[in-house]
N, C-alpha and C positions, 0 to 999 in steps of 0.2 A: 438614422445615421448611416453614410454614405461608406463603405466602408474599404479604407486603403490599403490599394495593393502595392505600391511603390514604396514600401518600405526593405530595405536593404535588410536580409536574416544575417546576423551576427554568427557568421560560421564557427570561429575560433573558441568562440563564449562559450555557446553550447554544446562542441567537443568535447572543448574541458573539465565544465560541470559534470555532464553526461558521463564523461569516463569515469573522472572522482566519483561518484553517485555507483558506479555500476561495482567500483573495486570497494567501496562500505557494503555492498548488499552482498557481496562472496561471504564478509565476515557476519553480516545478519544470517546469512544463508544455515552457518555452523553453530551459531551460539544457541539456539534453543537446544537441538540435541547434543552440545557438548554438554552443557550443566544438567543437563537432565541423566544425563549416562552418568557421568563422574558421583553426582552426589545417589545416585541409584547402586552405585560400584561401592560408594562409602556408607551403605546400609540406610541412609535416610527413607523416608514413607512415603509413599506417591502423593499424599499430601502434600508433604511439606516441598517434595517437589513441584509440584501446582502453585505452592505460594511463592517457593524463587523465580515462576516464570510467572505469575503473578505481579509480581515487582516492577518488571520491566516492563508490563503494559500498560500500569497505575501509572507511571513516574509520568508521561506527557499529559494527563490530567493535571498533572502538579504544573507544569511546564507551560502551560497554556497560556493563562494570563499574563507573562512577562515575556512570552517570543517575541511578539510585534516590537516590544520595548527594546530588547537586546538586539534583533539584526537595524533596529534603525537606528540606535545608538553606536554601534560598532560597524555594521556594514555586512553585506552576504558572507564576502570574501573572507573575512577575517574570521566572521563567528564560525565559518568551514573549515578553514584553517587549525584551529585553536579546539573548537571539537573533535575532531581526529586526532589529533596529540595527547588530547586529555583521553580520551575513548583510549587510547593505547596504553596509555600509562596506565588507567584501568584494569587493560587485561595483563600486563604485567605482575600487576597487584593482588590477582588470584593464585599467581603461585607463591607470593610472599602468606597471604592471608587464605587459608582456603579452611572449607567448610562451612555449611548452611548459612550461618549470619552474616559470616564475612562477605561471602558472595549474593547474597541476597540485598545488602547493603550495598555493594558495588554495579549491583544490576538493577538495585533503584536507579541509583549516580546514572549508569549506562543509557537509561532511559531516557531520562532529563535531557542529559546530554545531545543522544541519537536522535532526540524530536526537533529541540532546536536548527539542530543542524541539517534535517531532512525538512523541514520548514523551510531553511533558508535556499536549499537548493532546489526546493519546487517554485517558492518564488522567483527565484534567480530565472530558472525556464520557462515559467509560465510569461514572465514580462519580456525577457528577452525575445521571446518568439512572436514574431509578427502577425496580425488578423487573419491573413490568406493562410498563413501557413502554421499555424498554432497547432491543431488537430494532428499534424504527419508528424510536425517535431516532437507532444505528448505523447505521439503510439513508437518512436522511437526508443523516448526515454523509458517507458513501459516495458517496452521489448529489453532492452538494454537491463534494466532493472530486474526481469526475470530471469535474465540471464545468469547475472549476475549470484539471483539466490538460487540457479541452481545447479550454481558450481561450487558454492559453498559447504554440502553435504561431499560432493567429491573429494574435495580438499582436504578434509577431518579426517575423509578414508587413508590420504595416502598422508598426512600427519599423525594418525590413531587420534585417539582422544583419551589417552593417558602420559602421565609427566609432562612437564614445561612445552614440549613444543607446538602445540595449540595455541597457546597463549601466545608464544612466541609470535608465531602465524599470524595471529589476529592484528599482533601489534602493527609488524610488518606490512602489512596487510594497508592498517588505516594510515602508518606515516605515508606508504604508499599514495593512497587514493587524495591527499593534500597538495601532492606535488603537482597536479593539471592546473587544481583553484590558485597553490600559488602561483604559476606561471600566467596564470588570465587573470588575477587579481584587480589590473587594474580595467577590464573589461565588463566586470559586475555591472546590474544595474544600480544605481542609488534608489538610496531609502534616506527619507527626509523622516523626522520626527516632527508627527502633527500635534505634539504639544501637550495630549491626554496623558493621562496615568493609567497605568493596566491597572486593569480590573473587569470582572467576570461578566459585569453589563454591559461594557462595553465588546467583548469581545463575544457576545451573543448578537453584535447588530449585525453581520452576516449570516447568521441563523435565520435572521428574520425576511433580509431582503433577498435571501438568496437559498430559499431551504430546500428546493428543488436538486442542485447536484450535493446536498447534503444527504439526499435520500438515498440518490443512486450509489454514491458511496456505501452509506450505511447496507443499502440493502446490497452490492457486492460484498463488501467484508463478509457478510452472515451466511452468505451465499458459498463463498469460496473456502472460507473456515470448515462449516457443516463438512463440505465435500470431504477435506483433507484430513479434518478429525474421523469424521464416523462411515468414511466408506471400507476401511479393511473391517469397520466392527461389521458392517451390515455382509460383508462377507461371509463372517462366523456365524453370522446368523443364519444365512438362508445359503448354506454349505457350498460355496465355491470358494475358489481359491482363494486367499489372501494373498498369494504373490501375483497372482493375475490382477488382484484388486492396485498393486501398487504399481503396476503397468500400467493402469487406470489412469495414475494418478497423473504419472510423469507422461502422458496423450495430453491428458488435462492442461497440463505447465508447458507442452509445446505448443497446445492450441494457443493458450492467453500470451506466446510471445508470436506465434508467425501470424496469426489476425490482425496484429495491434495496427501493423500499417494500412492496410485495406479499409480497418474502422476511421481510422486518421482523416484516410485520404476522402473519405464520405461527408466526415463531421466537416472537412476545407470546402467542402463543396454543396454542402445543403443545408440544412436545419439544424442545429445541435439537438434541439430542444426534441425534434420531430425522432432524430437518429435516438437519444436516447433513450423516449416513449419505445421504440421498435423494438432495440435492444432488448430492455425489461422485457417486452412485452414474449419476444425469440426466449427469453431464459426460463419465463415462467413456464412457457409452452415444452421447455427441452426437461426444464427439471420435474414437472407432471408425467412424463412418461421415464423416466429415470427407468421404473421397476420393469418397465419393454425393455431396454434397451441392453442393463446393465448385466445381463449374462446371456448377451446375443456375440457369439462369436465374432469377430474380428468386424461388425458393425459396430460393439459397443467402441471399439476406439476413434470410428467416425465420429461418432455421437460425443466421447468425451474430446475427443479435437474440438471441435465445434461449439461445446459447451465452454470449454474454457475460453475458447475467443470471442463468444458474445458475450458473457457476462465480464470478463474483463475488459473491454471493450466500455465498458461502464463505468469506468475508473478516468479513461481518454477523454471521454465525453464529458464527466462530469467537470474534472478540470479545464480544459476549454470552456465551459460558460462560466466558469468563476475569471479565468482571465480576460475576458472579452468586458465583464463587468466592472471590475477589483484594477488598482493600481495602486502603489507604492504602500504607506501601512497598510491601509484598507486591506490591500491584494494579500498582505504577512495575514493578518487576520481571517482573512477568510480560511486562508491555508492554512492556519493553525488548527481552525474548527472541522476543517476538512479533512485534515487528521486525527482530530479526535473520531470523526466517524468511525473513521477504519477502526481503531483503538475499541470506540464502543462496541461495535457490529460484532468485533474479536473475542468480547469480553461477554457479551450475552450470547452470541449464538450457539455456543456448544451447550451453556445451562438449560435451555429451550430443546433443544434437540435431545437432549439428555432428558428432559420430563416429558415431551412428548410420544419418548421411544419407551418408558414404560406403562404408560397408557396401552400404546396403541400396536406395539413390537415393532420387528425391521420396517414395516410402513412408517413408523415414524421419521425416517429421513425423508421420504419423498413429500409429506406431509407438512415438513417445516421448510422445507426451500420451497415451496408452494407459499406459503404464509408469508417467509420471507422477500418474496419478489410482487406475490399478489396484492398487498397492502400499501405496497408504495405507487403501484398502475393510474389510480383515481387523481390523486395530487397531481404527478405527473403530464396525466392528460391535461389535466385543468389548466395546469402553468402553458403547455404548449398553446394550447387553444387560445387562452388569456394572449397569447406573447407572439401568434402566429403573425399578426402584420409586420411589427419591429421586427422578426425576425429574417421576414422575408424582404424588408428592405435594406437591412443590413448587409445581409448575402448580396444583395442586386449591386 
């Protein structure tokens, strides 16, 4: 398939989105460590706090099999709309209702809620953005979208994260991010309902046809979680700093937003499938030498710049071949399942990292982002190889 460059990018659309999308991820940015502070302030057990933030990564499992249904029954615009209202009224709701149930019930709801809606606005850009230029506008929204969460811990600073005004913030926050979707509303793409009923078989058939950036997903989520959970522990462990460690961190979170265009402008111009074999292939090779790197003076924050823009860089890619394939449900669909990656990757990777590190001590983080990036190389390659003519005359 010949593939067309003469399609006009819908500037105003994907402004709009893009901006909405970047002002929800300030308040994604804050919400884990607010609930985690506050009910840790209210004597609760780091268990029970593990289960409130527990909640909110089950709830888009729940969520799953009625996305596709809801945005092509209502529309992008609308289900954006109407989720940031309800998401507000939500956090409103923690200061009426507060403690463990209350807010653990509300951050199921928040879940549900925040998946649909982040469903809807990856489809919304993934379809809007044209063949040539799909890849630059993903490494935007990316960019944009890290941004976004990593303004949101700033925010909580100069809010605190005691009494109402958090909450308040958040609300504020998401009536906010509503007001770009409703002024482009009617700019959305359309979603036709092709007539099926959700359900779980059916929304495994992009599993099937398309499990390749289902991987890279997967293997990103497990990759970037590992990082963020267990590099100040691997600090304590083999006695460097821990505030040097979370300088680390935030090298890491500038690399995976100022790469994201450079990976974009690659994936517009060559092989998805080839760039995102590289990619893995660059992550595996950086997080293997992890234990070189990570108490070398002011080279480790090359290393973590770099690291964070390859391996996120696998989120760009991945998305760009779901949209090159996927259109109108189908496209909701895929993106649904493409979210649960994240979701899964999120939910198993620290338990892995956490049993491998008592086997094996501090090696076991360099040990599990090994595992986690080396096990998905094989597939990968195969799809590219399998898919290298179509690919290569798709690009021509």
């Amino acid at each position: 398939m010949t593939q067309d460059t003469s399609e006009t990018l819908p500037i105003a659309s994907l402004v709009a989105v893009i901006g909405g999308l970047t002002v929800v991820a300030m308040t994604a940015g804050f919400n884990a460590p607010l609930f985690s502070t506050r009910l840790d302030a209210m004597g609760y057990s780091d268990q029970l706090i593990g289960i409130n933030a527990a909640a909110n990564s089950v709830a888009p499992f729940l969520m799953a099999p009625l996305a596709p249904l809801i945005l092509a029954r209502y529309g992008l615009a609308r289900v954006m709309i109407v989720s940031g209202i309800l998401e507000a009224i939500l956090f409103l709701a923690c200061i009426v209702v507060p403690g463990f149930w209350g807010w653990t019930a509300i951050r199921l709801m928040m879940g549900f809620i925040a998946g649909v809606s982040w469903v809807a606005g990856e489809v919304w850009i993934t379809q809007a953005a044209t063949d040539a230029t799909r890849g630059r506008v993903l490494a935007i929204y990316n960019s944009s979208f890290g941004l976004g969460t990593a303004a949101g811990p700033v925010l909580l600073t100069w809010a605190g994260h005691s009494g109402p005004a958090p909450f308040f913030l958040a609300a504020v926050l998401l009536v906010v991010s509503v007001l770009p979707v409703i002024w482009a509303r009617h700019l959305a793409p359309t979603m036709h309902n092709d007539g099926n009923r959700p359900s779980v078989r059916l929304l495994m058939v992009p599993l099937r046809t398309a499990p390749v950036p289902m991987m890279l997903n997967l293997s990103y989520a497990m990759v970037f979680v590992a990082i963020w959970t267990f590099l100040p522990v691997y600090a304590v462990d083999t006695n460097y700093s821990v505030e040097h460690a979370y300088l680390q961190l935030s090298v890491f979170a500038i690399g995976s937003i100022v790469l994201q265009l450079p990976i974009g402008w690659i994936v517009d111009r060559g092989n998805s499938r080839l760039t995102g074999l590289a990619l893995l292939t660059a992550t595996l090779m950086a997080v293997a030498t992890l234990e070189t790197f990570v108490q070398w003076l002011w080279l480790d924050f090359a290393y973590f710049f770099i690291l964070g823009g390859i391996s996120s860089g696998l989120y760009v890619v991945a998305l760009t071949i779901i949209g090159a394939k996927f259109r109108g449900p189908a496209l909701a669909g895929a993106v649904t399942i493409y979210t649960l990656m994240w979701s899964l990757g999120a939910l198993i990777g620290p338990p892995i990292v956490g049993e491998i590190n008592d086997h094996v001590g501090p090696a076991g983080l360099t040990v599990s982002l090994i595992l986690f990036t080396a096990v998905f190389i094989p597939f990968v390659a195969r799809d590219w190889w399998r898919n290298r003519v179509e690919d290569r005359t798709s690009t021509s």
